[in-house]
C-alpha positions in Angstrom: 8.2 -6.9 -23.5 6.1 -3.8 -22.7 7.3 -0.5 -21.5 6.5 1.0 -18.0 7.4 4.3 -16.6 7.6 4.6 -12.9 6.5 7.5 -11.1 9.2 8.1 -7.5 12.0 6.3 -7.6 12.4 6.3 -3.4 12.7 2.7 -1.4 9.4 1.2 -2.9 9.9 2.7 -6.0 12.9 1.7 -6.8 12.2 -2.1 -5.6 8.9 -1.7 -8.0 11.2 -0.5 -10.8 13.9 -3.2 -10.1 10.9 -5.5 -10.8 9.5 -5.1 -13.7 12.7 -4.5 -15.2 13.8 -8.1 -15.0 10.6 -8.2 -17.8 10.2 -5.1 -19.1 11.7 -2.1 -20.2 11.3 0.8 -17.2 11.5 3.6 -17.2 12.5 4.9 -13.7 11.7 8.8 -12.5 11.8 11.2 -9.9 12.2 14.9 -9.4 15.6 14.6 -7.5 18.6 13.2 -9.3 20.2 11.0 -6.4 17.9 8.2 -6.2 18.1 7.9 -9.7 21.8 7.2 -10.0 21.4 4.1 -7.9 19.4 2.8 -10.5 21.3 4.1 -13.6 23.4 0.8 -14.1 20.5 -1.6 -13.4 20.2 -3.5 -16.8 16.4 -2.6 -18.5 16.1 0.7 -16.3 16.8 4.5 -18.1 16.0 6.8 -15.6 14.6 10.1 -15.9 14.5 13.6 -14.0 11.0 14.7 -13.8 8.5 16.9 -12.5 5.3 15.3 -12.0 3.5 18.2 -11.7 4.3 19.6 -14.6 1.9 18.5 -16.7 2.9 18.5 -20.0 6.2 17.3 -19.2 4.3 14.0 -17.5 2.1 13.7 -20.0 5.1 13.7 -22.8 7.0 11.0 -20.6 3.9 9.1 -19.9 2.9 9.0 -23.9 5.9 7.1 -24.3 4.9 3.6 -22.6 2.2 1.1 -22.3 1.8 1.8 -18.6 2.5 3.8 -16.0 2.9 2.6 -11.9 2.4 5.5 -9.5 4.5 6.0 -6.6 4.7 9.5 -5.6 4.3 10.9 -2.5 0.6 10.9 -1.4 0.0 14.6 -1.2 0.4 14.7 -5.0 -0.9 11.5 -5.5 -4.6 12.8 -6.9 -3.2 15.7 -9.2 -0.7 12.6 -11.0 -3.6 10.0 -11.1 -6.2 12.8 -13.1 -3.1 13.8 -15.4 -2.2 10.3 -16.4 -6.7 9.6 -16.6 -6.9 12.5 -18.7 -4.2 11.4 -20.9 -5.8 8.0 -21.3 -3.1 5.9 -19.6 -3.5 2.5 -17.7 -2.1 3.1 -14.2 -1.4 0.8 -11.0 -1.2 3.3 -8.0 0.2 3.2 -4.7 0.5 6.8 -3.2 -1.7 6.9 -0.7 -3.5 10.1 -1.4 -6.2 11.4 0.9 -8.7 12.4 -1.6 -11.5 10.0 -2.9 -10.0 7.8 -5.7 -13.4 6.6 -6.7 -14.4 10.1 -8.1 -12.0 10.1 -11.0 -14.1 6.6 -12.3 -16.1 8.1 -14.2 -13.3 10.1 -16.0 -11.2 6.8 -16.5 -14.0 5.0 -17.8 -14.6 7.9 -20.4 -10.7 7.8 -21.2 -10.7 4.0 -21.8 -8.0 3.5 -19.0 -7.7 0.8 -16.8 -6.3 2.2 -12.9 -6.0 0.2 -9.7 -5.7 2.3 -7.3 -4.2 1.7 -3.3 -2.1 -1.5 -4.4 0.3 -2.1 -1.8 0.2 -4.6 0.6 -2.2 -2.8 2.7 -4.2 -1.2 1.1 -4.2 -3.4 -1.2 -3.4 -7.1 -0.7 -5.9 -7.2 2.1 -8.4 -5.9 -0.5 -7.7 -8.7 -3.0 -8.4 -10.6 0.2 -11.4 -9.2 0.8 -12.6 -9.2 -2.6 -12.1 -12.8 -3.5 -13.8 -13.8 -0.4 -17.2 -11.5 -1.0 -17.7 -13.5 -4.0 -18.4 -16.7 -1.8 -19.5 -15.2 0.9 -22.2 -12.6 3.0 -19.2 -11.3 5.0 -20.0 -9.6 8.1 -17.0 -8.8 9.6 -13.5 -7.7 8.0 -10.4 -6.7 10.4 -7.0 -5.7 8.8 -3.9 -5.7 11.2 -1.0 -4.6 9.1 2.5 -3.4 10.7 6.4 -2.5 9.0 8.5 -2.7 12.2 12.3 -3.1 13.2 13.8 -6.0 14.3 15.6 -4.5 16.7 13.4 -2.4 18.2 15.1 0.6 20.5 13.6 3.1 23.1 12.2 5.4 23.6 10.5 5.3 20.0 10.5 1.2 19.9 9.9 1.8 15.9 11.9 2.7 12.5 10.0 3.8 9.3 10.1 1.3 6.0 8.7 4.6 4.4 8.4 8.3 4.7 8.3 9.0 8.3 5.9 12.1 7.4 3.4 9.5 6.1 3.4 8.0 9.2 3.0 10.9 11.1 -0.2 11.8 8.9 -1.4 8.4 9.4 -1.6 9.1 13.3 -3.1 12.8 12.7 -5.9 11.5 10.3 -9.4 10.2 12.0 -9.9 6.5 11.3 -12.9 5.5 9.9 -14.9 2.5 10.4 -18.2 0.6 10.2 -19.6 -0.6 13.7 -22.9 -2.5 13.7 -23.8 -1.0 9.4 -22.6 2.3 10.3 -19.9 4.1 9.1 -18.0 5.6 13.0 -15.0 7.9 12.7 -12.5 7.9 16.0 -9.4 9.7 16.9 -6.1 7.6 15.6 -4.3 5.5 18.0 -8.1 5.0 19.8 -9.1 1.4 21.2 -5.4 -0.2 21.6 -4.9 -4.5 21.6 -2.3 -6.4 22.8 -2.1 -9.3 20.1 0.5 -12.1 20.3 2.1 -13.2 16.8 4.6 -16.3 15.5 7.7 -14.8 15.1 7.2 -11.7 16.4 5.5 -11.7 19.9 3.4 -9.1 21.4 2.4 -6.2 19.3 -0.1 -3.6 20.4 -2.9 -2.7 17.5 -4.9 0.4 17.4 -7.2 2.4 15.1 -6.0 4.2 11.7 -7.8 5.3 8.6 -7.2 2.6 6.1 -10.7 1.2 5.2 -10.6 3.9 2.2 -12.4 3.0 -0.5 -14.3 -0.2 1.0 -16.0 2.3 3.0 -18.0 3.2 -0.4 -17.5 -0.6 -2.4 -18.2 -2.9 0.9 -21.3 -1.0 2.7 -23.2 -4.2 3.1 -20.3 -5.2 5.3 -22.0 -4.1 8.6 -18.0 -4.4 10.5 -15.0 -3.2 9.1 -12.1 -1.5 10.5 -8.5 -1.6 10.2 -5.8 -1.5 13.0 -1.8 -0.2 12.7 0.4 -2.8 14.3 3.3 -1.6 16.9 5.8 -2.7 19.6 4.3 -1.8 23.1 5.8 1.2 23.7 5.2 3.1 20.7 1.8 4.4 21.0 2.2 6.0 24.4 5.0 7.8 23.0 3.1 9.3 20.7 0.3 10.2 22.4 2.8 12.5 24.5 3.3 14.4 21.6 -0.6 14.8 20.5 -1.1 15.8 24.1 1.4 18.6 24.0 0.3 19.6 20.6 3.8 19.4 19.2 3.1 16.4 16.7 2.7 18.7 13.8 5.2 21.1 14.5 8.0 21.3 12.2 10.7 21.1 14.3 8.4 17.9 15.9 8.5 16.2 12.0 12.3 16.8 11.6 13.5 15.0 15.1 11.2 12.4 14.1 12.3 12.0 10.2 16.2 11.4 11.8 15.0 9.1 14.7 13.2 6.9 12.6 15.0 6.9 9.6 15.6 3.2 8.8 19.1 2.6 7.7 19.9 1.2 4.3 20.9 -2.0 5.7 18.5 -2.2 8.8 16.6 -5.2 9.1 12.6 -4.7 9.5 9.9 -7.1 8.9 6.3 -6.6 8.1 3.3 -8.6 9.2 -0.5 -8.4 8.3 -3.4 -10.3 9.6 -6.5 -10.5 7.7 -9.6 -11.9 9.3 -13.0 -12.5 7.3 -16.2 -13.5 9.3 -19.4 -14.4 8.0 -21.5 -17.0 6.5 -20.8 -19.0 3.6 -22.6 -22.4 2.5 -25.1 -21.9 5.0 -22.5 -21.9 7.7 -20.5 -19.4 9.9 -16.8 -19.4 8.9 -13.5 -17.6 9.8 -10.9 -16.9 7.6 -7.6 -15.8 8.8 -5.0 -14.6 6.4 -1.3 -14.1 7.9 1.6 -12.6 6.6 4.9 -12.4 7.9 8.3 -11.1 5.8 11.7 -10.2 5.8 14.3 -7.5 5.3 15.8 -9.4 2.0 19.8 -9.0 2.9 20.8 -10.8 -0.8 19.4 -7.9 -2.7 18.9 -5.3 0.0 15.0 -4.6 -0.2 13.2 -3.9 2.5 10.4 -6.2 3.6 7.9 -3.0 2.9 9.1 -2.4 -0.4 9.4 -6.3 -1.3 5.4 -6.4 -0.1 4.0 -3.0 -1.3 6.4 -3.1 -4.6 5.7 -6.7 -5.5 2.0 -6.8 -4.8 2.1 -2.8 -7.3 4.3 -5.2 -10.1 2.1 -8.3 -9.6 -0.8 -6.2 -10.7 0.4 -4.2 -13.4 1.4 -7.7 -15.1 -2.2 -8.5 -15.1 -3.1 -5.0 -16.2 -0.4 -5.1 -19.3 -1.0 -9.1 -20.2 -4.9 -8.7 -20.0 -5.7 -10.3 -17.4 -7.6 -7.2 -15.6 -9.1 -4.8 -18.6 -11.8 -3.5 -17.1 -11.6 0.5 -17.8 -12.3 2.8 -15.1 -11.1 3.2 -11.4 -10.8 -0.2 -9.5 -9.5 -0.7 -5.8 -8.2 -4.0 -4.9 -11.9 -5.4 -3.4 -13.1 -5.1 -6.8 -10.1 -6.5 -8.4 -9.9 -9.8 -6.0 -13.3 -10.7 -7.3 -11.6 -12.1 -10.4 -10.4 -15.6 -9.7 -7.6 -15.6 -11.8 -6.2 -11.9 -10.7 -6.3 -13.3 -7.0 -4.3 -15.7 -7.8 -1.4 -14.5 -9.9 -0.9 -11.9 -8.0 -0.7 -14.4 -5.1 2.0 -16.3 -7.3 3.9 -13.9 -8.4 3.9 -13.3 -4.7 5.0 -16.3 -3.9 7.3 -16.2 -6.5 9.3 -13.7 -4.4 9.4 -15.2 -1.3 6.1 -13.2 0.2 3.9 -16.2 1.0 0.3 -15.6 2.7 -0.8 -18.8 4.9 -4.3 -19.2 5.6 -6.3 -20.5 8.5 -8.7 -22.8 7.6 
């Protein structure tokens, strides 16, 4: 039994912390006190009221334990991840910061500690995808189609948000980036809209957002790569409206939208992902399609983002704290899925929670 300390103890968070508990003992923080009561009478949890950015106080919890997971909120992602580097901890890490997590390598690498960074289930899963295939093969296309919708969808919004509505509002203010024909493109969010029909789900419409990240630095002999947000028709003109009249980030703009599409503790979403990988392996052209499609858990009352971002974060850091992945410095998931036997356990322990990828062919 090893001991972790969690970082945000909000809906992936706590599902991350619920986790590992079952194995290990946790650790569960967060700077406000109400999240953490819901967690106080899970067995193998102590929970703990923190600042993360005081440092000294992190750096005193984080001392502590044998590892640490990340999930604070992105903006204060970077300033956690060099704290915890500096203080020579092994971190998984899932806050979606906007700065370059590749620049603190040569800092972890000097530190001895071992950090996967963007491991959720996208980022993240499609990178183990990615990365276990560009060991076999001269890839030359990658596509990423990831979505965590309602299952009841409502107008005029047509959308509820598994996480922090403010993320997702960022998500559609940030310029995606992607590489067209070797070169790296960057185009407005919510640019070049699909219709693309899905088992179990029907019609969703994909469009551009900035989640390449770091393969836009790991994967440049890729010469196609781009990654596509996944929503109901409806949702994206919506939007749009907003942008167009400028009011997207107003404040008054972010608080109607934090109560419209709060998801409810009990509302049932789902999240899907498709994962293509063209190129040529063997001496032959070949397709791989990766699909995902999951659940709202009602038994335990996890959301289907938290159950896929949380479990994919808690497969990891198994492999991280048994030995599996010891490789000091900064690695993203691409670099990570190149190790057979990562790939797979994270898969399993997947698996093992009812979050099953199927593969086409």
């Amino acid at each position: 039994m090893a001991s972790v300390l969690v970082l945000g103890s909000g809906m992936v968070g706590s599902a991350i912390s619920q986790d590992l508990a079952t194995r290990h003992s946790v650790i569960a923080s967060d700077f406000d006190a109400a999240p953490l009561t819901r967690l106080e009478c899970v067995s193998g949890i102590s929970t703990l009221q923190l600042d993360v950015l005081d440092t000294s106080a992190l750096r005193a919890a984080a001392s502590e334990v044998d590892m640490v997971v990340s999930a604070v909120p992105g903006a204060l992602g970077f300033q956690v991840l060099s704290t915890l580097i500096e203080a020579g901890k092994n971190v998984t890490d899932i806050s979606f910061f906007p700065e370059e997590a590749l620049d603190l390598h040569d800092l972890a690498v000097e530190k001895g500690s071992i950090v996967v960074t963007d491991m959720g289930v996208a980022p993240g899963l499609d990178n183990l995808i990615f990365g276990h295939h560009n060991t076999s093969m001269k890839i030359s296309r990658f596509e990423c189609m990831v979505g965590g919708l309602p299952k009841n969808p409502t107008p005029p919004w047509f959308y509820k948000a598994p996480f922090s509505p403010m993320d997702v509002i960022e998500e559609y203010l940030r310029p995606a980036r992607m590489v067209e024909n070797g070169r790296e493109v960057v185009k407005p969010a919510l640019t070049d809209p699909e219709l693309i029909d899905f088992e179990k789900v029907g019609t969703l419409e994909a469009f551009n957002t900035d989640g390449l990240r770091s393969l836009l630095r790991t994967m440049k002999h890729v010469p196609d790569m781009v990654e596509k947000t996944l929503r109901f028709p409806g949702h994206r003109e919506q939007v749009l409206s907003l942008l167009e009249r400028g009011s997207l980030r107003e404040e008054a703009t972010s608080a109607m939208l934090k109560s419209q599409w709060a998801l409810g503790p009990k509302e049932e979403e789902f999240t899907v992902m498709r994962v293509t990988v063209e190129g040529e392996e063997g001496g032959v052209d070949v397709r791989h399609v990766w699909d995902l499609y999951d659940e709202f858990d009602s038994q335990s009352g996890v959301s289907s983002m938290a159950r896929t971002t949380g479990y994919t974060c808690t497969g990891m850091a198994e492999c991280i704290l048994d030995g599996s992945w010891n490789t000091p410095g900064v690695s993203p998931g691409e670099l990570v899925g190149g190790n057979a036997a990562v790939f797979n356990r994270v898969l399993s322990h997947l698996k093992d929670r009812g979050i099953e990828m199927t593969k086409s062919p």
